[in-house]
ChimeraX commands (.cxc) that place a marker at each C-alpha (Angstrom):
marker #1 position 117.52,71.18,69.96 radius 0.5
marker #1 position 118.24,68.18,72.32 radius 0.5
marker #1 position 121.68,70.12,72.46 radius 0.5
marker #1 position 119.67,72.89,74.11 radius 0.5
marker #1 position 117.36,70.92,76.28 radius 0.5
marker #1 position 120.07,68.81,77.87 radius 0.5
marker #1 position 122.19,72.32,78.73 radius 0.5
marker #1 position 118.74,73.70,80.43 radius 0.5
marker #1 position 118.45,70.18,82.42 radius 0.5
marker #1 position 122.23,69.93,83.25 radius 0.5
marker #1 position 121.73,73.96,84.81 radius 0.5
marker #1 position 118.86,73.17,86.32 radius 0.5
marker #1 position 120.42,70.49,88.06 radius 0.5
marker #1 position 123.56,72.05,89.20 radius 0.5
marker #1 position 121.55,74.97,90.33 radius 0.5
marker #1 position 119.27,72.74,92.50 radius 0.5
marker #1 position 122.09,71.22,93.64 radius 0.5
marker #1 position 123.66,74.73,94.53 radius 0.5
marker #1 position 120.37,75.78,96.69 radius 0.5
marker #1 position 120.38,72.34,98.72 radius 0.5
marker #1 position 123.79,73.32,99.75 radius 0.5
marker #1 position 123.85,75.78,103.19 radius 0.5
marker #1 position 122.86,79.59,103.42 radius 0.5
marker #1 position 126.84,80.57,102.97 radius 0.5
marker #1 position 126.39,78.63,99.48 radius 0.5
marker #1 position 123.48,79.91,98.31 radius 0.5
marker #1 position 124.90,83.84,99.48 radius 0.5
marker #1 position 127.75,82.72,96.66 radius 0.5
marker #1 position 125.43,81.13,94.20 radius 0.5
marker #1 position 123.47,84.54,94.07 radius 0.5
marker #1 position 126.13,86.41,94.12 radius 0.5
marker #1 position 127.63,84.80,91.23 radius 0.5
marker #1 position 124.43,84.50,89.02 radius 0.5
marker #1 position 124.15,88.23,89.61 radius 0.5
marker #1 position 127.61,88.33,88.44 radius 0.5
marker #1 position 126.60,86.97,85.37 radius 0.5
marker #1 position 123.95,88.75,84.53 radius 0.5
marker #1 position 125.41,92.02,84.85 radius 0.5
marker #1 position 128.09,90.49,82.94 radius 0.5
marker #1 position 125.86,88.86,80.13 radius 0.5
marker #1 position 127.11,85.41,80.96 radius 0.5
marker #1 position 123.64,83.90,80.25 radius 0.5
marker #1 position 121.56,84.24,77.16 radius 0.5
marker #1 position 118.30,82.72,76.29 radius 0.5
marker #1 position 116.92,81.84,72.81 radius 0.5
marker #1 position 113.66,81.78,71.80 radius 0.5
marker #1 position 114.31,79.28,69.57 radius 0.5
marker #1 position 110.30,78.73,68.49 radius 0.5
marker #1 position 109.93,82.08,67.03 radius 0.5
marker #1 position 113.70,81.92,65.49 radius 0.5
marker #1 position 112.35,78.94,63.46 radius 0.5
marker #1 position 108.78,80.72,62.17 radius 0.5
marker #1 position 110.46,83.73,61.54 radius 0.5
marker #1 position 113.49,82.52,59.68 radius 0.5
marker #1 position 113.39,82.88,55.61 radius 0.5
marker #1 position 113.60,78.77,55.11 radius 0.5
marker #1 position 110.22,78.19,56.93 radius 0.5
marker #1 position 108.95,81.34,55.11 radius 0.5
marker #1 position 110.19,79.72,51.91 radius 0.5
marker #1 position 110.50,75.46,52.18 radius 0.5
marker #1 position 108.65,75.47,55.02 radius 0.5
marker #1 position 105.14,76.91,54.65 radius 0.5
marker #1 position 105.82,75.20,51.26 radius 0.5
marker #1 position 105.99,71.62,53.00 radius 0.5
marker #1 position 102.83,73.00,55.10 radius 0.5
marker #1 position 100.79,73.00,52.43 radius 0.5
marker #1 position 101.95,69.79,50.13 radius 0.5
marker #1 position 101.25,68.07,53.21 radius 0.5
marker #1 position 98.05,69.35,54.03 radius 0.5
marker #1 position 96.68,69.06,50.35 radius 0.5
marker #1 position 98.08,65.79,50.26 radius 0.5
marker #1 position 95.77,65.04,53.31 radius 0.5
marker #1 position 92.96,66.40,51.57 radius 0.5
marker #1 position 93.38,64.32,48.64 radius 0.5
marker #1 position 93.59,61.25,50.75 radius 0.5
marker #1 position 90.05,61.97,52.92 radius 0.5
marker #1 position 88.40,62.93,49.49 radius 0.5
marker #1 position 89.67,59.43,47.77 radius 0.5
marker #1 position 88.85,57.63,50.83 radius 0.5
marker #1 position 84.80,59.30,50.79 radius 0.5
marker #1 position 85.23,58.59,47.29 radius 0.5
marker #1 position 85.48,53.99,47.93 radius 0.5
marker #1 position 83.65,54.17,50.62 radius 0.5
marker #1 position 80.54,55.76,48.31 radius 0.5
marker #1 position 81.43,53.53,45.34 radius 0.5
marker #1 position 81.12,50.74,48.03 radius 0.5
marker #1 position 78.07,51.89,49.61 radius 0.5
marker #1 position 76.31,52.25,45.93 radius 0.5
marker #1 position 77.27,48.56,45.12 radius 0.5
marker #1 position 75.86,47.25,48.04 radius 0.5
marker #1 position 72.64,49.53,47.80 radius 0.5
marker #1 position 72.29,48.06,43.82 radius 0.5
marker #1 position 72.79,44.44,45.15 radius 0.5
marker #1 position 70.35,44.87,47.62 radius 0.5
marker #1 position 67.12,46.32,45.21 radius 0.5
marker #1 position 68.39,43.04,43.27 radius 0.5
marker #1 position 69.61,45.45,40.45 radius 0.5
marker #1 position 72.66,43.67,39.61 radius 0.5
marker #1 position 73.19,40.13,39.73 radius 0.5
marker #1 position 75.70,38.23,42.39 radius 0.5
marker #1 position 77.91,37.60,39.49 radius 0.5
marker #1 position 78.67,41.36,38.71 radius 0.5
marker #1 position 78.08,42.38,42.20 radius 0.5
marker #1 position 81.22,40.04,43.42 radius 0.5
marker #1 position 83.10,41.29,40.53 radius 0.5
marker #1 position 82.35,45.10,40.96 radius 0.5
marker #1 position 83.59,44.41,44.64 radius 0.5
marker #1 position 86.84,42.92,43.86 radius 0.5
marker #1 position 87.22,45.50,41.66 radius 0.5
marker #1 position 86.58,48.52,44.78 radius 0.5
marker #1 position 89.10,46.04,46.44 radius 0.5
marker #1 position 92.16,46.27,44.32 radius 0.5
marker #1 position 91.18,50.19,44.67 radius 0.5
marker #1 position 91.18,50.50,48.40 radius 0.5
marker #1 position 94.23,48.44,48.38 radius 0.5
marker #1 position 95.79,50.39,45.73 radius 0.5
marker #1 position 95.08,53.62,47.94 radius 0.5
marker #1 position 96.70,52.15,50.77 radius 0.5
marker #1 position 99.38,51.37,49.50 radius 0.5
marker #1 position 100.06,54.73,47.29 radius 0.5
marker #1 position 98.80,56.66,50.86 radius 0.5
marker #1 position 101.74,54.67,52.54 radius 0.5
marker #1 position 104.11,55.66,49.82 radius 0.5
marker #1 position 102.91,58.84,50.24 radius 0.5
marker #1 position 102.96,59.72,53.77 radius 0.5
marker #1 position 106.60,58.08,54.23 radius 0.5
marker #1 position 108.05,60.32,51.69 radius 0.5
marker #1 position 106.28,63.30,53.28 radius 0.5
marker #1 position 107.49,62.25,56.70 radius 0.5
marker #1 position 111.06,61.86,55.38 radius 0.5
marker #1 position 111.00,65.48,53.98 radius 0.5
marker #1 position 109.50,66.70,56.82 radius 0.5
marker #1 position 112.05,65.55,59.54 radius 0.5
marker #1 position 114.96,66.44,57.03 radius 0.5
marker #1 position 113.32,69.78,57.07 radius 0.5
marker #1 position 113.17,70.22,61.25 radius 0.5
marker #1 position 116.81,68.66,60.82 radius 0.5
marker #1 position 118.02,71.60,58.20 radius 0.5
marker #1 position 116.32,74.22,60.24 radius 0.5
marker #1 position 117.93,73.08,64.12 radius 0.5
marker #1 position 121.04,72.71,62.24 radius 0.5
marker #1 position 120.97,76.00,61.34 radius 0.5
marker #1 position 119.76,77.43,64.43 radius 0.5
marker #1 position 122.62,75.25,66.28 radius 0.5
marker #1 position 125.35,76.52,63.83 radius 0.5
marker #1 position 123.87,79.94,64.03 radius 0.5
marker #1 position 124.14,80.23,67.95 radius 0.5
marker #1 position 127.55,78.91,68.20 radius 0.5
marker #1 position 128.49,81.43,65.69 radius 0.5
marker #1 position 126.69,84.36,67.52 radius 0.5
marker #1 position 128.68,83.19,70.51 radius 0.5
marker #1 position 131.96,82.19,69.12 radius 0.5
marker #1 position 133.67,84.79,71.48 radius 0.5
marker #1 position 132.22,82.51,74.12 radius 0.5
marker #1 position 130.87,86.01,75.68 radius 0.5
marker #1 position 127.73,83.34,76.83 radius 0.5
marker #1 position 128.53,81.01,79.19 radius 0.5
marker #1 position 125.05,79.66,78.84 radius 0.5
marker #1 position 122.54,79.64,76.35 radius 0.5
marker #1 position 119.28,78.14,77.37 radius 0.5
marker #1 position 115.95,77.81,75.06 radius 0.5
marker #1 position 113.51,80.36,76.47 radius 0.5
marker #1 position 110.70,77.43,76.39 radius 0.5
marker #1 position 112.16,76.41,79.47 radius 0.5
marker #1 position 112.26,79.57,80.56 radius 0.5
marker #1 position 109.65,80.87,83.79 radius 0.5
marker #1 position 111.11,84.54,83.39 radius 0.5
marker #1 position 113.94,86.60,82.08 radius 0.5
marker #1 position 115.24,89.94,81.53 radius 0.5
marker #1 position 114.70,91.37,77.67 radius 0.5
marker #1 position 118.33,92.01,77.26 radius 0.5
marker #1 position 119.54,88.45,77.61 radius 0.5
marker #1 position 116.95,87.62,74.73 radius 0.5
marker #1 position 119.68,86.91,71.56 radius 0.5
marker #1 position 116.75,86.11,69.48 radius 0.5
marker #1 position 116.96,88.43,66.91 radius 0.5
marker #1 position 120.94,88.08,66.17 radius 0.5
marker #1 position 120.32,84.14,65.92 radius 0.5
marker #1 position 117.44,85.20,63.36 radius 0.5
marker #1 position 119.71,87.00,61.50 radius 0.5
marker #1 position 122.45,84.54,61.41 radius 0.5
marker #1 position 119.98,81.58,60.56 radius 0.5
marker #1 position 119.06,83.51,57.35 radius 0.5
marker #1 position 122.21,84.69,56.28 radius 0.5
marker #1 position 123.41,80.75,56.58 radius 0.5
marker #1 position 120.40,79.94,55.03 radius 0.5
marker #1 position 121.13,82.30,51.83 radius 0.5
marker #1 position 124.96,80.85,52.08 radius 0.5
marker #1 position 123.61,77.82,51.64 radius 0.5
marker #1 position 121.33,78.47,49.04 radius 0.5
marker #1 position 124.26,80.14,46.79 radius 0.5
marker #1 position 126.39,77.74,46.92 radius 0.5
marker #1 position 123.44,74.75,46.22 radius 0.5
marker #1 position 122.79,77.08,43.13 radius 0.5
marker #1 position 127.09,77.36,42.77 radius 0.5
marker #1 position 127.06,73.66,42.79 radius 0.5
marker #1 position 124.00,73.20,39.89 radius 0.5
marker #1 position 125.46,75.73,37.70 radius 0.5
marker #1 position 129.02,73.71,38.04 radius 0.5
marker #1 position 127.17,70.21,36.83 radius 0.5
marker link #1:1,2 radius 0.2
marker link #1:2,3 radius 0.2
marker link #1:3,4 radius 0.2
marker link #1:4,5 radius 0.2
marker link #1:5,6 radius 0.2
marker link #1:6,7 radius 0.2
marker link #1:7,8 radius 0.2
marker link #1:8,9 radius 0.2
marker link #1:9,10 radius 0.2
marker link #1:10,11 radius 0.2
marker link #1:11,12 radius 0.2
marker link #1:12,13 radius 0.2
marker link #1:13,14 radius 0.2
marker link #1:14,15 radius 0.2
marker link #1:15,16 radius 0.2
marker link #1:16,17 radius 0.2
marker link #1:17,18 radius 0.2
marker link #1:18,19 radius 0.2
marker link #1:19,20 radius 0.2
marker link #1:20,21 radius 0.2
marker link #1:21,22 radius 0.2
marker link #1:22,23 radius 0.2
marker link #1:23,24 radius 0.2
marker link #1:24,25 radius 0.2
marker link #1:25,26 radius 0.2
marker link #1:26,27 radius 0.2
marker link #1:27,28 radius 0.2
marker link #1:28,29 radius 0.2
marker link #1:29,30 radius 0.2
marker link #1:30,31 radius 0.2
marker link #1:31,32 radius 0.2
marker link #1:32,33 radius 0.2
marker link #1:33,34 radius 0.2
marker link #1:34,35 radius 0.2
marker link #1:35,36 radius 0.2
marker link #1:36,37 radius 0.2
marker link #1:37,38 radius 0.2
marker link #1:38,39 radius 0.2
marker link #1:39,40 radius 0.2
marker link #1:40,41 radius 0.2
marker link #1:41,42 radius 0.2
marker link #1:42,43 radius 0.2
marker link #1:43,44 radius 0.2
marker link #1:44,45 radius 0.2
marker link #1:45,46 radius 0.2
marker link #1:46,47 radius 0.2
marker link #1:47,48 radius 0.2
marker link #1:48,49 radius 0.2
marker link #1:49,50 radius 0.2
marker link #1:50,51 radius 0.2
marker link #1:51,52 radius 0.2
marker link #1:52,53 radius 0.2
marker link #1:53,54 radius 0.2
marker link #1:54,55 radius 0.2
marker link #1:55,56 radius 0.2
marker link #1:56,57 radius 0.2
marker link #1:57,58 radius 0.2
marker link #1:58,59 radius 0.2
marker link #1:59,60 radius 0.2
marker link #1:60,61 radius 0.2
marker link #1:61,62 radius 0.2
marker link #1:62,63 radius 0.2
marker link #1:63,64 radius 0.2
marker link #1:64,65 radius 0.2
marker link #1:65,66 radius 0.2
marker link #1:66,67 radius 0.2
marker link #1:67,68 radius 0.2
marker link #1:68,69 radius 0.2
marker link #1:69,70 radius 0.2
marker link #1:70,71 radius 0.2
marker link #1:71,72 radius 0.2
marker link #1:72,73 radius 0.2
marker link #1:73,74 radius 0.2
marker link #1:74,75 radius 0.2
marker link #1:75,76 radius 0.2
marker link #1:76,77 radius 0.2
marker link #1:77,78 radius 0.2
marker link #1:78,79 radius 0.2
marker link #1:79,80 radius 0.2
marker link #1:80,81 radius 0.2
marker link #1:81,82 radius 0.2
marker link #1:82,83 radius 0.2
marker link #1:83,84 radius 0.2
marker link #1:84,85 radius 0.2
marker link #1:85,86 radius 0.2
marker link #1:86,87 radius 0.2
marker link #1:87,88 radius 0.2
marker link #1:88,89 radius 0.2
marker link #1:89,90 radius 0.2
marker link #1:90,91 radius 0.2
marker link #1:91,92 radius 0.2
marker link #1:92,93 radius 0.2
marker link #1:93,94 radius 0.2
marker link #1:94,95 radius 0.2
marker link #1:95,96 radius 0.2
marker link #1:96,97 radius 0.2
marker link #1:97,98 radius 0.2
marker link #1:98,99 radius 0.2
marker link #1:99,100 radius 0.2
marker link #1:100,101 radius 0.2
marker link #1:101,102 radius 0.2
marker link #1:102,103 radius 0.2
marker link #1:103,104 radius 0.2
marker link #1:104,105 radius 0.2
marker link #1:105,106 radius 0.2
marker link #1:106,107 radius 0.2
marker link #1:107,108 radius 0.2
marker link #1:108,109 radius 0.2
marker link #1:109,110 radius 0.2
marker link #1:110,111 radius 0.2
marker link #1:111,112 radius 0.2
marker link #1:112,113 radius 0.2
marker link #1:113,114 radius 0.2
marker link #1:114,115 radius 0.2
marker link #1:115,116 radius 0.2
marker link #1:116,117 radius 0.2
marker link #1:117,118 radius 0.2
marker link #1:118,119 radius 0.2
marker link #1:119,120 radius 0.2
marker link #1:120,121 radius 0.2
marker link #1:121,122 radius 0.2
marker link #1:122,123 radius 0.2
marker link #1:123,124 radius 0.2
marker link #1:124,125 radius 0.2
marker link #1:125,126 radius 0.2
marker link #1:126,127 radius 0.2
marker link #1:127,128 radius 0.2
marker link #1:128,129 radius 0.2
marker link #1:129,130 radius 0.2
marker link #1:130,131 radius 0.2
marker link #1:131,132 radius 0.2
marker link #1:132,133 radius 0.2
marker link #1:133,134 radius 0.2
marker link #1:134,135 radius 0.2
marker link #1:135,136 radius 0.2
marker link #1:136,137 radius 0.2
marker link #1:137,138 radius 0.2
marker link #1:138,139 radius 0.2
marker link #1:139,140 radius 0.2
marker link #1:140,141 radius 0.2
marker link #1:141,142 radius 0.2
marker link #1:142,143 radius 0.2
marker link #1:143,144 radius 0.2
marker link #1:144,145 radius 0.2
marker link #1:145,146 radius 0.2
marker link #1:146,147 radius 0.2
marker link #1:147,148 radius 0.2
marker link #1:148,149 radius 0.2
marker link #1:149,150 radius 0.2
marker link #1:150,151 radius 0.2
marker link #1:151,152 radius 0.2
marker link #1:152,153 radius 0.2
marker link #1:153,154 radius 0.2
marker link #1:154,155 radius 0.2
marker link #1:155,156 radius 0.2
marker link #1:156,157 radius 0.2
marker link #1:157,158 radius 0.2
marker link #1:158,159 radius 0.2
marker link #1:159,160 radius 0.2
marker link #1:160,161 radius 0.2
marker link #1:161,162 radius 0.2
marker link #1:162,163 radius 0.2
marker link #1:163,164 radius 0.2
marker link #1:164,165 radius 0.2
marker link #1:165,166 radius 0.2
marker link #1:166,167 radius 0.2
marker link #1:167,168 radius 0.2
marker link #1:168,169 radius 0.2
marker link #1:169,170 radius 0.2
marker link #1:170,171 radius 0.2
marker link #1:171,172 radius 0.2
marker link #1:172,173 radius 0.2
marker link #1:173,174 radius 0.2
marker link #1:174,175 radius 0.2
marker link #1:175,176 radius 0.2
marker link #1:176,177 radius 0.2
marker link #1:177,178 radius 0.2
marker link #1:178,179 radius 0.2
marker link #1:179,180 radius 0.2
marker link #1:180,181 radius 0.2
marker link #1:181,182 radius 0.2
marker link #1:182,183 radius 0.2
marker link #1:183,184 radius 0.2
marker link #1:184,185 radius 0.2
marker link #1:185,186 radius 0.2
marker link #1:186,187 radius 0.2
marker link #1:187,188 radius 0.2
marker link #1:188,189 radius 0.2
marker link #1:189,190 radius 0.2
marker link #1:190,191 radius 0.2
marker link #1:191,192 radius 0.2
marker link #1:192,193 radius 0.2
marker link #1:193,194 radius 0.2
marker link #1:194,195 radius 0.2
marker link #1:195,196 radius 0.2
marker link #1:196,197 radius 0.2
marker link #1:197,198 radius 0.2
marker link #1:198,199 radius 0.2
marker link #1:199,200 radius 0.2
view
């Protein structure tokens, strides 16, 4: 995706550059971008709706989605869950049900729990982090390999992400042949990862 966002700033830039220039220049620089259109020179991607349509969001990541949001859950509910058992102690203490003795040791006990938390939430949230950047990795890799492939007659002499985009005509949008190549990569993939386990 940086790929993509340094082509749109390196075009944007040459064709600021290219409208600085006099009125003869700019004639040229519109004729030639017309050129282009007609001649399907320029493409745009809309590379957000590639990703939430594709089948490995549809199948890993929704998936991820939701370990990650139960595993949120979990964390809030075990957090309520000390700061109660805390709140309880200190409530006992207070009506002088429990002596200083137990009360002290009751605490240390909550804190060997809160730092037990912590540290399993750390644990936790790094490996979820870690599977969730391999997974935006996977899937721009194989939007990347899929849009070189859908231009690897180099019929597009630009391809720009249509997030940068202010407004375009519908038939530059190569959205829906990079969709299709993303999943058939993705189902490539996923026969040969089941090739591979079947060989061990």
């Amino acid at each position: 995706m940086k790929k993509i966002f340094w082509a749109i700033l390196i075009a944007t830039i040459s064709l600021a550059s290219c409208q600085n220039q006099g009125a003869e220049a700019q004639t040229e620089t519109q004729a030639s971008e017309t050129e282009a259109v007609n001649g399907s020179d320029i493409a745009y991607v809309r590379v957000e709706y590639v990703m939430a349509e594709s089948e490995i969001f549809k199948t890993e990541g929704i998936a991820l989605q939701e370990k990650t949001e139960k595993a949120g859950k979990a964390w809030a509910q075990k957090e309520k869950n000390l700061q109660y058992e805390a709140t309880q102690l200190q409530e006992k203490y207070q009506k002088g049900l429990i002596t200083t003795a137990d009360a002290q040791k009751q605490q240390q006990n909550i804190e060997r729990k809160i730092a037990n938390y912590q540290t399993n939430t750390q644990k936790e949230a790094k490996t979820l982090e870690e599977e969730n950047i391999v997974f935006t990795n996977r899937t721009q890799d194989l939007v990347m390999r899929a849009i070189r492939e859908v231009n690897a007659d180099k019929k597009y002499k630009l391809i720009i992400n249509a997030t940068a985009l202010l407004d375009g005509d519908e038939g530059l949008d190569i959205s829906a042949a990079v969709l299709a190549k993303v999943n058939e990569l993705y189902a490539k993939e996923k026969a040969e990862a089941k090739q591979a386990e079947k060989a061990e």
